[in-house]
C-alpha positions in Angstrom: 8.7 7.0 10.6 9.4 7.7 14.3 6.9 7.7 16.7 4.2 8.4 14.4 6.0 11.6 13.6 7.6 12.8 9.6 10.9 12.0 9.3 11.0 13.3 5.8 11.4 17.2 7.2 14.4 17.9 9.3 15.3 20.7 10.5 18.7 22.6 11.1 18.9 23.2 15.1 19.0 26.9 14.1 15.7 26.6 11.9 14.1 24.6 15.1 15.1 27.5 17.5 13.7 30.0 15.0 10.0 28.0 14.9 10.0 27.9 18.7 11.1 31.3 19.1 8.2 32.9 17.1 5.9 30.5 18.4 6.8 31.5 22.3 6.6 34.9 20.7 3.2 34.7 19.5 2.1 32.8 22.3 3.4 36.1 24.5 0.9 38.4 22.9 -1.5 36.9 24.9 0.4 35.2 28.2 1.7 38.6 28.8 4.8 38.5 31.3 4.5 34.7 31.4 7.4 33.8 29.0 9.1 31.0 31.9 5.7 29.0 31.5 5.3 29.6 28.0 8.8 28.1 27.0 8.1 25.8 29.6 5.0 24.4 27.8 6.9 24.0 24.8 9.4 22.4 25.9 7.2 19.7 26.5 5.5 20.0 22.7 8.7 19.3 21.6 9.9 16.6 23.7 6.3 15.1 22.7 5.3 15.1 26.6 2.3 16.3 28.2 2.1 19.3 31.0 0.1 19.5 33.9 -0.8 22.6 35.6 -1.7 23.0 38.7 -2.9 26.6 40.1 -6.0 28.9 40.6 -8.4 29.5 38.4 -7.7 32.9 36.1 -4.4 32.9 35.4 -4.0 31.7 31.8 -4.5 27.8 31.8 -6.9 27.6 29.2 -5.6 30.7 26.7 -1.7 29.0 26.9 -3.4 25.8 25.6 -5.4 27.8 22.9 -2.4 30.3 22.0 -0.2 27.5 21.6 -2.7 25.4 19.0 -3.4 28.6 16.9 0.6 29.6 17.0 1.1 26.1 15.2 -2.4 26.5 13.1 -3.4 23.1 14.9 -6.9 21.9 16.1 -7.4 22.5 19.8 -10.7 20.3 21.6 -11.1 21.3 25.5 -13.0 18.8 27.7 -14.3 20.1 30.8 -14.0 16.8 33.5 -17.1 16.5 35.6 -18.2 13.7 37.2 -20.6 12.5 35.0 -18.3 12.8 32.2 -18.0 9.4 30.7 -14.6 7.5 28.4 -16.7 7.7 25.3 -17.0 11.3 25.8 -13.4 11.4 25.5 -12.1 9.2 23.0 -15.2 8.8 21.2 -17.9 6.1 20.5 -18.6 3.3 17.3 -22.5 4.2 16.0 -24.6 1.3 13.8 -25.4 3.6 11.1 -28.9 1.8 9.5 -28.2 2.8 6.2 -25.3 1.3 5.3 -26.0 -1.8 8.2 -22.5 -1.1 10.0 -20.8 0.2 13.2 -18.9 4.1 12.1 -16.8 5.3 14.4 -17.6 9.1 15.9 -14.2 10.7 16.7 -14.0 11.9 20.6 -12.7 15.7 21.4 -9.3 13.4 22.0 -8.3 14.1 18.0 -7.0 16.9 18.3 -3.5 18.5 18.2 -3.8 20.4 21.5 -6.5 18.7 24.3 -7.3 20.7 27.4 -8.4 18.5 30.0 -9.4 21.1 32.1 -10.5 20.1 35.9 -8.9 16.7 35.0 -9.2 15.0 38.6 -12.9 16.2 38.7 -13.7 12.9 36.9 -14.0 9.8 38.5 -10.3 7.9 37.9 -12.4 5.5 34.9 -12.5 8.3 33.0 -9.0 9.9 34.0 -7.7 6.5 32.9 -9.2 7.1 29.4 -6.6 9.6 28.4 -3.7 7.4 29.8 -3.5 5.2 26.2 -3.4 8.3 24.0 -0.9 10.1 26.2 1.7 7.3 26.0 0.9 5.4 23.1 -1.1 8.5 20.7 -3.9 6.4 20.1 -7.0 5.5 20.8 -8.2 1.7 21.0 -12.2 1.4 20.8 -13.9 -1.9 20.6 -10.8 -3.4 19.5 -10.3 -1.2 16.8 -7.3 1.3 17.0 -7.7 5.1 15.8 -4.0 6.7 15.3 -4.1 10.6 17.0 -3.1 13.6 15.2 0.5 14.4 15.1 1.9 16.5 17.3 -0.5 15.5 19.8 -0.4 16.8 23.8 -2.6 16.8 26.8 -2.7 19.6 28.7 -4.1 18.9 32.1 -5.1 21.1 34.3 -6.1 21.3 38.5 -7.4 23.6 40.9 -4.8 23.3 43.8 -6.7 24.9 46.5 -10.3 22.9 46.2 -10.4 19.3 48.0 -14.1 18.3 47.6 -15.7 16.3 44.7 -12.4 15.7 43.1 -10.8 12.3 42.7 -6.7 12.7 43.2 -4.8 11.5 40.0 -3.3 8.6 40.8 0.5 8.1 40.5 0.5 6.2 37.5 -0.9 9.0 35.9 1.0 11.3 37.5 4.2 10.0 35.7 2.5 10.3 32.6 3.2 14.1 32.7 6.0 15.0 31.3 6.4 18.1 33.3 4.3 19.6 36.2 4.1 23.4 37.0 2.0 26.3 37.6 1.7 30.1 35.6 1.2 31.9 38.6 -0.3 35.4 39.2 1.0 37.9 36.9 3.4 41.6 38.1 0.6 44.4 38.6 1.9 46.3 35.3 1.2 43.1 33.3 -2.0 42.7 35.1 -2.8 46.7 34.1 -1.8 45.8 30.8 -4.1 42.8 30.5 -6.8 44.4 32.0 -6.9 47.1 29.7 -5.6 45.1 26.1 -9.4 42.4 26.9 -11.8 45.0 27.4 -12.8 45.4 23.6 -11.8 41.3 23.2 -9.5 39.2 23.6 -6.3 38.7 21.9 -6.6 35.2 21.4 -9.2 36.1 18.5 -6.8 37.3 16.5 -3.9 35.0 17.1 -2.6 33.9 13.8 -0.5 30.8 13.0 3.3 31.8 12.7 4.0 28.1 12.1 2.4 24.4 11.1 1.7 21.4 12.7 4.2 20.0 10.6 7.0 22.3 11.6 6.7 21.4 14.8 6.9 17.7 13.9 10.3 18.4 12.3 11.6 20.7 15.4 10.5 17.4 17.8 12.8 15.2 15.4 15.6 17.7 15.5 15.4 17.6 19.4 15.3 14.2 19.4 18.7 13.8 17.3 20.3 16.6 19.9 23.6 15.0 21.7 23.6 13.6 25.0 26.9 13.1 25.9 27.9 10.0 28.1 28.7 12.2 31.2 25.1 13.4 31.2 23.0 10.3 31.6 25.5 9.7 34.5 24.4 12.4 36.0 20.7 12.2 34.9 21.0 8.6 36.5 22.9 10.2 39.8 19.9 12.3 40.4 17.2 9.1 40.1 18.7 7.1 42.3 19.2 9.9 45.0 15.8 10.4 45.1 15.4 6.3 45.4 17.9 6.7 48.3 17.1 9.7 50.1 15.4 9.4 53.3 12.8 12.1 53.0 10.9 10.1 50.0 9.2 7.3 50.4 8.9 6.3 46.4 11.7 8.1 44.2 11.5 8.8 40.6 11.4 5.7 37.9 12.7 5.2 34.8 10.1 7.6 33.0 11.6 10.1 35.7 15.1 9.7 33.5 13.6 9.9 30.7 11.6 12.9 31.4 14.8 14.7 31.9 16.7 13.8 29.1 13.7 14.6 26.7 13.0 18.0 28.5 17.0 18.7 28.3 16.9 17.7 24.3 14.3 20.6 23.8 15.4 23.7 26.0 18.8 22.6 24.1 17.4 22.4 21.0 15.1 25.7 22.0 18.4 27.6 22.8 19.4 26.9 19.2 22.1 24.2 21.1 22.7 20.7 19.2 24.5 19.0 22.8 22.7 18.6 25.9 24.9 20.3 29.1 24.1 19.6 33.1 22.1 23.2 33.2 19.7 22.5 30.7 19.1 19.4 33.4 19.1 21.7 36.5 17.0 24.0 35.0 14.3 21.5 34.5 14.7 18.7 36.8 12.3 20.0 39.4 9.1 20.7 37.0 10.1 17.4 35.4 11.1 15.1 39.2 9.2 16.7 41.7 5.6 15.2 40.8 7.7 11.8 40.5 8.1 11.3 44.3 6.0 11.0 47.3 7.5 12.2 50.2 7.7 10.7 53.9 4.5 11.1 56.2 7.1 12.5 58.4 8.6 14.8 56.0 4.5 15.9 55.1 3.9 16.8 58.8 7.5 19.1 59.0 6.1 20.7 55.4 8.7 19.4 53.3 7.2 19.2 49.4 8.5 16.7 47.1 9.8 20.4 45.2 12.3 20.9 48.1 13.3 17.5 48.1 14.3 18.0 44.2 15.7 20.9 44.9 18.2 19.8 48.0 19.1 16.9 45.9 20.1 19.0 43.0 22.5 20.8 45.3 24.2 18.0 46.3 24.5 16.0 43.8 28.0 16.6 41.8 27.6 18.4 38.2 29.9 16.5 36.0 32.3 19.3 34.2 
């Protein structure tokens, strides 16, 4: 066993391309126009990560979480964050039950396959931090006793960018627990015609049917992590970390979760594209969603508007891409 995940059922690299191709598929009947984030959030499924999205509120957050646990027939919990939200409420609480004159544990809306933590830095950072050993370690440790999470597990966060009051910033610890960090975005005005007019008798999601299992996906996240990486490409994955340590514009550069990240998210849009080798684009195309909520740029760099995006993406540019 590996990571808490089947080893028994491995997939073909085609056979994993095929499960995430109907599963970004299905997940497009009701995202319409949004396949970038879509294949986007599965990447991180498969590299066994967690996404944070940051954007306005309307655009999808909540029905990409939900699509993406029916697609997979998996359980989906959300947990709205609020100030008054407690850890218990989260991971769950042991009960004295009288009639057998002992402590039963009651599960938190943390066992699930999918978890939206929607409004995530609305809670005060003691309950933030009660998602941080189930996002790294998938489980759940409560009065000393430790509760094994559902496989595949993932978090996905979400944050409204534009309001500042009554929220509590996550901190950068728990930044770097994200595996990637992006937004959906507003939709084209055809696909927003199309939307309107597809949810006025209901809503798609409703009917979403699973066009894979949990399991499935457990096999496609062991196929991605047997995908080649040859020795050229952790040079250059390594090249790009410590540029970001070095360059002036940053005052804290990616770590060595940042390298990680990279290679992880590079294994699955590989292993998506029905690829069994990692190459540099499958790096360039994700280093920025994967980097950029890494660093903390310069106050100097703040004041001329310079985001920690543009710094990812300069360093990209100059960095050499091994052949």
């Amino acid at each position: 066993m590996d990571d808490g995940v089947m080893t028994e059922s491995i997939l073909t690299v085609e056979e994993a391309a095929s499960v995430c191709s109907r599963i970004a598929d299905n997940v497009e009947r009701v995202i319409i126009g949004k396949r970038e984030a879509i294949e986007r959030t599965l990447v991180a499924m498969v590299a066994r990560g967690h996404v944070l999205l940051e954007d306005v509120p309307g655009v999808g957050k909540t029905m990409l979480a939900r699509s993406l646990a029916a697609s997979i027939g998996g359980e989906f919990r959300r947990i709205q964050f609020t100030p008054d939200l407690l850890p218990t409420d989260v991971t769950g609480v042991s009960i004295f039950d009288q009639r057998v004159s002992e402590f039963s544990f009651r599960h938190g809306p943390v066992f699930a396959n999918i978890v939206l933590a929607d409004e995530i830095n609305r809670a005060s950072p003691r309950t933030q931090s009660s998602l941080l050993e189930a996002m790294e370690e998938r489980q759940v440790t409560v009065d000393g006793i430790t509760h094994d999470l559902p496989r595949p597990f993932m978090v996905i966060a979400t944050e409204n960018p534009i309001e500042y009051e009554g929220v509590y910033p996550l901190p950068e610890s728990q930044l770097d627990r994200f595996l990637l960090r992006f937004s959906i975005g507003y939709p084209l005005r055809g696909e927003e015609m199309q939307i309107v007019r597809e949810q006025l008798e209901g809503h798609p999601v409703e009917t979403l049917e699973p066009v894979a299992a949990a399991a499935e996906m457990a096999a496609v996240q062991q196929t991605a992590a047997r995908c080649h990486v040859a020795p050229a490409i952790y040079e250059y994955v390594l090249d790009l970390i410590e540029a970001t340590r070095a360059s002036d514009q940053l005052y804290l550069g990616a770590g060595p979760r940042g390298s990680l990240a990279l290679i992880r998210c590079a294994q699955a849009l590989a292993t998506i594209a029905g690829r069994d080798f990692v190459g540099p684009d499958d790096i360039k195309a994700i280093a920025v969603q994967a980097l950029a909520h890494r660093v903390i740029p310069r106050s100097e760099a703040r004041v001329s508007g310079i985001t920690g995006t543009e710094v990812i993406q300069g360093l990209l540019a100059s960095t050499p891409v091994p052949s």
